[in-house]
Backbone as a ProteinNet text record, in pm:
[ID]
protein_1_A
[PRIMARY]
XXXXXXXXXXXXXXXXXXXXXXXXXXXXXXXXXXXXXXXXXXXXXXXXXXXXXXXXXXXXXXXXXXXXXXXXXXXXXXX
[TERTIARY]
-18139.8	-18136.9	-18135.3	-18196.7	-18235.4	-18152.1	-18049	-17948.4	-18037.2	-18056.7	-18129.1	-17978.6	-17947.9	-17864.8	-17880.3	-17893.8	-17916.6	-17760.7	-17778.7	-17662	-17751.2	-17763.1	-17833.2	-17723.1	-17766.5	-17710.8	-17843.8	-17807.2	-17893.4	-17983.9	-17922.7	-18038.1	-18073.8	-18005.7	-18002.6	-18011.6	-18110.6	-18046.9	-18045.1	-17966.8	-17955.5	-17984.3	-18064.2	-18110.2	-18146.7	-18091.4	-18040.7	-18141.4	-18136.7	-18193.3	-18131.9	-18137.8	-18077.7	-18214.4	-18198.7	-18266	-18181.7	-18242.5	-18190.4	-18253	-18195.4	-18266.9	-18239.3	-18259.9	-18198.4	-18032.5	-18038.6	-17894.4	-17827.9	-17813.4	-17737.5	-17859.4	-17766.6	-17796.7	-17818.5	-17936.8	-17952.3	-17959.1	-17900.7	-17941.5	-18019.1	-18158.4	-18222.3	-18217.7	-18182.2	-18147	-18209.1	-18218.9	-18339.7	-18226.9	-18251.3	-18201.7	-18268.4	-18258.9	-18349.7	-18295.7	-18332.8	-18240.5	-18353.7	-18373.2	-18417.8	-18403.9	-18485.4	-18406.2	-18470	-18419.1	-18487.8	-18591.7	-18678.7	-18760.2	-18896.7	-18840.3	-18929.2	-18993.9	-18876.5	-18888.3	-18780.7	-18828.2	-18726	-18766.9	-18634.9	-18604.5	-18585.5	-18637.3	-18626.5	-18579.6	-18502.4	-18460.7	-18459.3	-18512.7	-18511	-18470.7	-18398.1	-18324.3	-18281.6	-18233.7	-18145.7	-18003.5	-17906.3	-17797.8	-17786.8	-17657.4	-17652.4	-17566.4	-17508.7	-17431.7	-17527.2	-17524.7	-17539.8	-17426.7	-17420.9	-17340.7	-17338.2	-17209.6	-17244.2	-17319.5	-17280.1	-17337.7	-17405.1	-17451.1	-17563	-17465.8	-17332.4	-17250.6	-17181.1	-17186.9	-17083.3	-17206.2	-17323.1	-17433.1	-17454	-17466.1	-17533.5	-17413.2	-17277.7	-17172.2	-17184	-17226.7	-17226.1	-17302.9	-17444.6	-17515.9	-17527.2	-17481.7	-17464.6	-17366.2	-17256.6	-17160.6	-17235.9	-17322.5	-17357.2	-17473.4	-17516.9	-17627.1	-17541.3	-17464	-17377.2	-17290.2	-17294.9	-17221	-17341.3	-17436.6	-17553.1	-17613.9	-17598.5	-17604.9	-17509.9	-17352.9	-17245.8	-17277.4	-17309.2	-17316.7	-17452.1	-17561.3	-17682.3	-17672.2	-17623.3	-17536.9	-17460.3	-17384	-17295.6	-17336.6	-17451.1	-17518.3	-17435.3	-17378.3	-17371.9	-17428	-17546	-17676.5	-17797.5	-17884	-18022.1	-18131.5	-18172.4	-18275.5	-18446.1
-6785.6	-6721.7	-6570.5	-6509.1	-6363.1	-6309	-6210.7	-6137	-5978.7	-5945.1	-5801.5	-5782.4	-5618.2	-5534.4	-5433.6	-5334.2	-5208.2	-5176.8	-5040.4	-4951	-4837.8	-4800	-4689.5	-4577	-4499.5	-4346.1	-4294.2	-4140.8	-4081.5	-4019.5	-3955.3	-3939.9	-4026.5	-4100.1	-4141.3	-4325.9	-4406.4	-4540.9	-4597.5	-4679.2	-4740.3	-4894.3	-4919.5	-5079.7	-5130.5	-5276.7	-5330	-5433.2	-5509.6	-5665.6	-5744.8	-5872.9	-5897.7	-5977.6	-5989.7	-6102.9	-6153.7	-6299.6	-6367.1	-6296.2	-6303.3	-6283.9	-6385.6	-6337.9	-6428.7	-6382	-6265.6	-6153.5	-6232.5	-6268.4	-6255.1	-6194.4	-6201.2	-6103.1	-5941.6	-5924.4	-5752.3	-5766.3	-5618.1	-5542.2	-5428.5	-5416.7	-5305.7	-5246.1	-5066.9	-5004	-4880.9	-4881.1	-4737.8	-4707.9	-4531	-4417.3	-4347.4	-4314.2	-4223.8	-4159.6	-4005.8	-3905.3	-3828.1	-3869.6	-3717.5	-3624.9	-3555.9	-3400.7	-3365.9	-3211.7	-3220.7	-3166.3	-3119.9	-3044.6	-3207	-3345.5	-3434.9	-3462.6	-3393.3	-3449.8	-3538.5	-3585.4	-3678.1	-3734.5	-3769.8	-3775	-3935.9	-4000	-4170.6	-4144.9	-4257.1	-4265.1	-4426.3	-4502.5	-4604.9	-4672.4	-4711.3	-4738.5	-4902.7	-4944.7	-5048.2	-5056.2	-5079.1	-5151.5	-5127.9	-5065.8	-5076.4	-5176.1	-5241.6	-5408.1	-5553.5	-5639.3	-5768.4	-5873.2	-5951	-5978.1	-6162.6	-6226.6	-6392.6	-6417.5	-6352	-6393.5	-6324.1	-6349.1	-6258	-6155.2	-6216.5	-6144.6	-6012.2	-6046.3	-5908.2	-5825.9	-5890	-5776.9	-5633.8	-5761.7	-5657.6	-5581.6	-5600.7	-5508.5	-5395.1	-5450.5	-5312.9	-5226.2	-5313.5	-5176.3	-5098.5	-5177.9	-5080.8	-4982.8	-5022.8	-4918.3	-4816.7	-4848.1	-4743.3	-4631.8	-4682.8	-4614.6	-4543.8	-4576.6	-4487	-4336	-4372.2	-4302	-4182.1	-4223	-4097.5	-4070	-4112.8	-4055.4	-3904.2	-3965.9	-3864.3	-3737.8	-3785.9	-3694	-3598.8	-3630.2	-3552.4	-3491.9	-3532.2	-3474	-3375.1	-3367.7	-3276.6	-3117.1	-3198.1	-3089.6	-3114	-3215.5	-3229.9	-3282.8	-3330.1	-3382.6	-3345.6	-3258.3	-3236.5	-3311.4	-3378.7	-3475.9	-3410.9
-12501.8	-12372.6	-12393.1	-12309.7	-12290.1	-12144.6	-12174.3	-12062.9	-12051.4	-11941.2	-11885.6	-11805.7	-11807.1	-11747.4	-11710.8	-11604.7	-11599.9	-11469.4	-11481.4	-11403.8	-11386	-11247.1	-11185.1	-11101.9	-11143.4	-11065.4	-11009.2	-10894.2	-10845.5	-10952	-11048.1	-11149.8	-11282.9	-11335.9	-11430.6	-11369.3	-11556	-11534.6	-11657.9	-11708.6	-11815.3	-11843.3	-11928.9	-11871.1	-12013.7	-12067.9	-12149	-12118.9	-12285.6	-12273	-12408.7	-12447.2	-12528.8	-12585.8	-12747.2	-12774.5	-12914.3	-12959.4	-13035.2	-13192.8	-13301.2	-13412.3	-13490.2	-13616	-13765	-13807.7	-13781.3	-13834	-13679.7	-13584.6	-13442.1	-13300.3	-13250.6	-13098.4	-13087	-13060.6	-13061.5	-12967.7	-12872.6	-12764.9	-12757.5	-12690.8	-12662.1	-12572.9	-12543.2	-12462.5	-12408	-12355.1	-12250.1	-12158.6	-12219.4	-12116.1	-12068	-11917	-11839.8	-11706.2	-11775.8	-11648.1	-11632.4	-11498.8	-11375	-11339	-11322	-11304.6	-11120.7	-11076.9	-10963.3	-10958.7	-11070.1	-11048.3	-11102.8	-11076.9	-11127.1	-11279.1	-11382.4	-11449.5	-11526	-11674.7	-11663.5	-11843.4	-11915	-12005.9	-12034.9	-12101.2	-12138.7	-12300.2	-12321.7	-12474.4	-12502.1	-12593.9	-12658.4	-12736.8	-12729.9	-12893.2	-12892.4	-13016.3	-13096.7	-13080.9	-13033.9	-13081.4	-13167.8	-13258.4	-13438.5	-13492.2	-13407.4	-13440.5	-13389.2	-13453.8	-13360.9	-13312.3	-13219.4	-13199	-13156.8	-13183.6	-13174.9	-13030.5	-12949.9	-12773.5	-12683.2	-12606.3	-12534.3	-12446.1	-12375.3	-12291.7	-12408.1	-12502.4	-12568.8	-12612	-12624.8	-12643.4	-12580.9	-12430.3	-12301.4	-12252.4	-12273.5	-12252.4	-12307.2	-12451.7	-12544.7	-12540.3	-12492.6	-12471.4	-12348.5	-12247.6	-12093	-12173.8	-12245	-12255.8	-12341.3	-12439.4	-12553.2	-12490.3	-12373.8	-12273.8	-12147.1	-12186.2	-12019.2	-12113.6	-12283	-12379	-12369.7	-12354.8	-12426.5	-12255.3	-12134.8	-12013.3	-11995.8	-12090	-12047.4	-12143.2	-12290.6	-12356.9	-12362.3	-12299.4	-12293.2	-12144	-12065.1	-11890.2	-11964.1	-12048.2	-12076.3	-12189.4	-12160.2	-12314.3	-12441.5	-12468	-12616.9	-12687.5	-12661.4	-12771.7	-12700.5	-12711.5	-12709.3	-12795.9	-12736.7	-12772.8	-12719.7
[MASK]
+++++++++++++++++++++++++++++++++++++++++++++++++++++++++++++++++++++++++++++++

């Protein structure tokens, strides 16, 4: 089984999926913030753990995508 998650704000959204492997459960995660002048910043990434179940996956990665919403909102990582 395959779990999809996303969490949306006015500018930003974070949106998760899970799949099965050989190692466990990966989660893949996309970040994307808007700006007002229409543009807008997407980031892609991996999960760097796997995990036994699809529910502790997609937790982890809403949480690991709401981590790099706060920290690129905050100007502490320029990407």
């Amino acid at each position: 089984m395959s779990l999809k998650g996303s969490i949306d704000g006015s500018d930003w959204t974070v949106s998760c999926s899970t799949e099965q492997t050989p190692r466990g459960i990966e989660c893949s995660i996309s970040v994307e913030q808007r700006n007002a002048d229409g543009g807008r910043f997407m980031h892609r990434f991996k999960h760097a753990h796997t995990y036994n179940n699809e529910r502790e996956a997609i937790l982890a990665g809403l949480r690991e995508g709401m981590t790099w919403i706060r920290l690129k909102g905050s100007n502490t990582i320029s990407v």
